[in-house]
N, C-alpha and C positions, 0 to 999 in steps of 0.2 A: 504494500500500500504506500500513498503516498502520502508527505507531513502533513496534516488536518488539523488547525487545532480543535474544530467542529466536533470531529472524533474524538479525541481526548476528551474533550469536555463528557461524552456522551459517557467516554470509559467510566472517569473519574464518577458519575451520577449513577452506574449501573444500571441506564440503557440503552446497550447493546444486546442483540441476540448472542447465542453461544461462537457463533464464526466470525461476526465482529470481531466480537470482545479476546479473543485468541488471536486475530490478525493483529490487532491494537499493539498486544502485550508483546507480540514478536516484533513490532517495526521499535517500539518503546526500548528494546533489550539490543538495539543496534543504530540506534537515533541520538545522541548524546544531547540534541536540540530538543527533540520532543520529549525527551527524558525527564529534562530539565522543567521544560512547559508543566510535565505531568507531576513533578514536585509541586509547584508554584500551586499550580490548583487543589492538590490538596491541603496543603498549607493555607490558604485561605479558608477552604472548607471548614479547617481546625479551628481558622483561626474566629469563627464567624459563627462557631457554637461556644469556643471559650468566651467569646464577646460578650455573648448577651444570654448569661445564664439568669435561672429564676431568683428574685432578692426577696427577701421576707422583709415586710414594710415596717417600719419605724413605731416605735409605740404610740406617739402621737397622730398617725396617719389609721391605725388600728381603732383608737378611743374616739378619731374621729366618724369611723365608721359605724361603729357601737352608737354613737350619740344620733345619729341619722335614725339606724334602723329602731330605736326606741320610738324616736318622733313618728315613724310610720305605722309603728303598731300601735301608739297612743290615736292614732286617727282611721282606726279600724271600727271603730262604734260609730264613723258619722256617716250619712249617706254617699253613694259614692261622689254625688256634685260639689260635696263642698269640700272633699279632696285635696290639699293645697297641692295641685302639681307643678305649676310655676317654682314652688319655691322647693319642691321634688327636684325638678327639671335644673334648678340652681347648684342646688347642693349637689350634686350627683356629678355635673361638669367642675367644681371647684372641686372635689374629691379626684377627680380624675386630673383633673392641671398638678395638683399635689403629685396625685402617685408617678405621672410623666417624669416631673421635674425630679424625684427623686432619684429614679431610678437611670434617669441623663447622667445628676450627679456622679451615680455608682460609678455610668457605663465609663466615661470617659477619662479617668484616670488609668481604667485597665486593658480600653483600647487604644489608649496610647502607646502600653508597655508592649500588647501584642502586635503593633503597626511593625514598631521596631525589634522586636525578637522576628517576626517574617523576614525584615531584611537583609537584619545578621545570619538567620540563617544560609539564606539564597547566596550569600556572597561565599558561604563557606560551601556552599555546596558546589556553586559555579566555579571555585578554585578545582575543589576533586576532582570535576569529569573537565575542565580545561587544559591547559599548556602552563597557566600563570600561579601557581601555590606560592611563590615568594618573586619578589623582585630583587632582593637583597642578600643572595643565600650565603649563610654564616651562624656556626655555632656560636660565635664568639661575640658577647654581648657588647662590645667596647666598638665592635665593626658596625652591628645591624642600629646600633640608637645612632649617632653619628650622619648614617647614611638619610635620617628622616629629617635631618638639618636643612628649613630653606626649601622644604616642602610640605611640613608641617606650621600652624601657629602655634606649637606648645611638642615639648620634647617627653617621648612617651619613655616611660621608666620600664627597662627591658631588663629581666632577670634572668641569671643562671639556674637554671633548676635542674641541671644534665647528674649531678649526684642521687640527687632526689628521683631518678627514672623518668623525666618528663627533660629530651635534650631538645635547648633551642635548635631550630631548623632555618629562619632567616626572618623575613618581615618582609611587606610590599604595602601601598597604600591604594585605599581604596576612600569608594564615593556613597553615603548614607546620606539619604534628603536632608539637604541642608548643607552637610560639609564634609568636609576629607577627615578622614582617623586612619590611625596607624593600625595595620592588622599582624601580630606576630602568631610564627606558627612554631608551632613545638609538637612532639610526637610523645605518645605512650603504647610504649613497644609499637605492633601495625597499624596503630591510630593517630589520626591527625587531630589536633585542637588548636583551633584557631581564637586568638584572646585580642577583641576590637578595644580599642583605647582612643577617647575624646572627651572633653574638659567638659563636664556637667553645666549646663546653664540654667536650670530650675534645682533648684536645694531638694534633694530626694536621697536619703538613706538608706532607704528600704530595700532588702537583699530578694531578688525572684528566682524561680526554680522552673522553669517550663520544659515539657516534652513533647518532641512534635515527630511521629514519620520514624523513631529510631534513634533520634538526635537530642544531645540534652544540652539545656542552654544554662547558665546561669548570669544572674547582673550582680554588682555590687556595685558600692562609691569607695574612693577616698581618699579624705581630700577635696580640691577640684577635679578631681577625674571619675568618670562613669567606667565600667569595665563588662565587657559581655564574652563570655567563654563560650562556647560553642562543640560538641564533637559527638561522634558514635560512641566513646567511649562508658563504661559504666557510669549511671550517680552517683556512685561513692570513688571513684578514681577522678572524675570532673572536682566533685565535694575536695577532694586532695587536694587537685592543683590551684582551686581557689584556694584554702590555708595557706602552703605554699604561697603563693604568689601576695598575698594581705602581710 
């Protein structure tokens, strides 16, 4: 067959008949383009149920509810004309602006976080199946920070961790909406992890854990620097090389 991404899309949604969906998986298993297409789409997938999970509303949004449906069963003894549906019809919409707006609140701090673990992933996964895993190849940490000089606005702090069984492999830079960050790669035994480094520009402390497709991501701060790990390797070897690297 030939690249689709019409196809893909259909894979990805499971509908395809059985000869399809077998054609698909064979052009996907020698396509490194469409391969890639078919990461991205399901990483959205992921990312668009982690998005917008169910939130249990707020106490006061709950007491507000309690207080309404009292009022309506207080006006079950009058006939049905005198009814106040107008002020039904009020409350029921201001109830409803409440629970929106809360629930925006939730949405948008944690699709901000998953906007940017999609990207970091993508970038680390477009390294794998490319030509380009480093621009800078060097184990030697004095070499690969140096080389980000005058192409970075801020010098990323490269460690040795080749004792510790995670040996630096090189560094190259790459493009995340918005700006350039230094991307350093290091290995754990047959596995790659790639560690994206750029200067925090909203005050956030907060440590995240996401799994996506196989791939485990972690963030941290510190400092002024934001920090996102990335690899196939286990949670608890990823968990390592964050300590390590803190």
């Amino acid at each position: 067959m030939n690249c689709s991404r019409d196809l893909i899309e259909a894979y990805v949604d499971n509908e395809l008949d059985a000869a399809q969906h077998s054609a698909v998986e064979q052009h996907l298993a020698t396509c490194p383009t469409c391969s890639e297409t078919c990461v991205r789409l399901r990483m959205q997938t992921a990312s668009i149920k982690a998005a917008a999970p169910y939130y249990k509303p707020p106490p006061d949004l709950q007491q507000s509810v309690r207080n309404a449906l009292r009022r309506v069963a207080s006006e079950k003894a009058k006939p049905l004309s005198e009814v106040p549906w107008r002020w039904l019809t009020i409350a029921a919409s201001l109830l409803l602006a409440v629970s929106v707006s809360w629930n925006v609140a939730q949405f948008r701090p944690r699709s901000s976080e998953v906007a940017v673990a999609e990207n970091v992933l993508s970038d680390h996964i477009r390294s794998l199946i490319g030509t380009r895993l480093v621009d800078v190849p060097s184990s030697d940490q004095h070499t690969v920070k140096p080389w980000f000089a005058g192409k970075l606005d801020f010098a990323p702090d490269v460690k040795d961790l080749e004792a510790q069984g995670f040996p630096l492999v090189g560094g190259r830079l790459e493009y995340l909406p918005g700006r350039r960050v230094a991307a350093l790669v290091y290995h754990r035994r047959q596995h790659v992890i790639t560690l994206f480094i750029w200067p925090e520009t909203a005050s956030s402390a907060v440590d995240a854990k996401i799994s996506r497709n196989g791939y485990n991501l972690l963030h941290w701060t510190a400092g002024p620097m934001t920090y996102w790990a990335v690899s196939d390797v286990s949670a608890s070897d990823l968990e390592q090389f964050r300590t390590l690297y803190r």
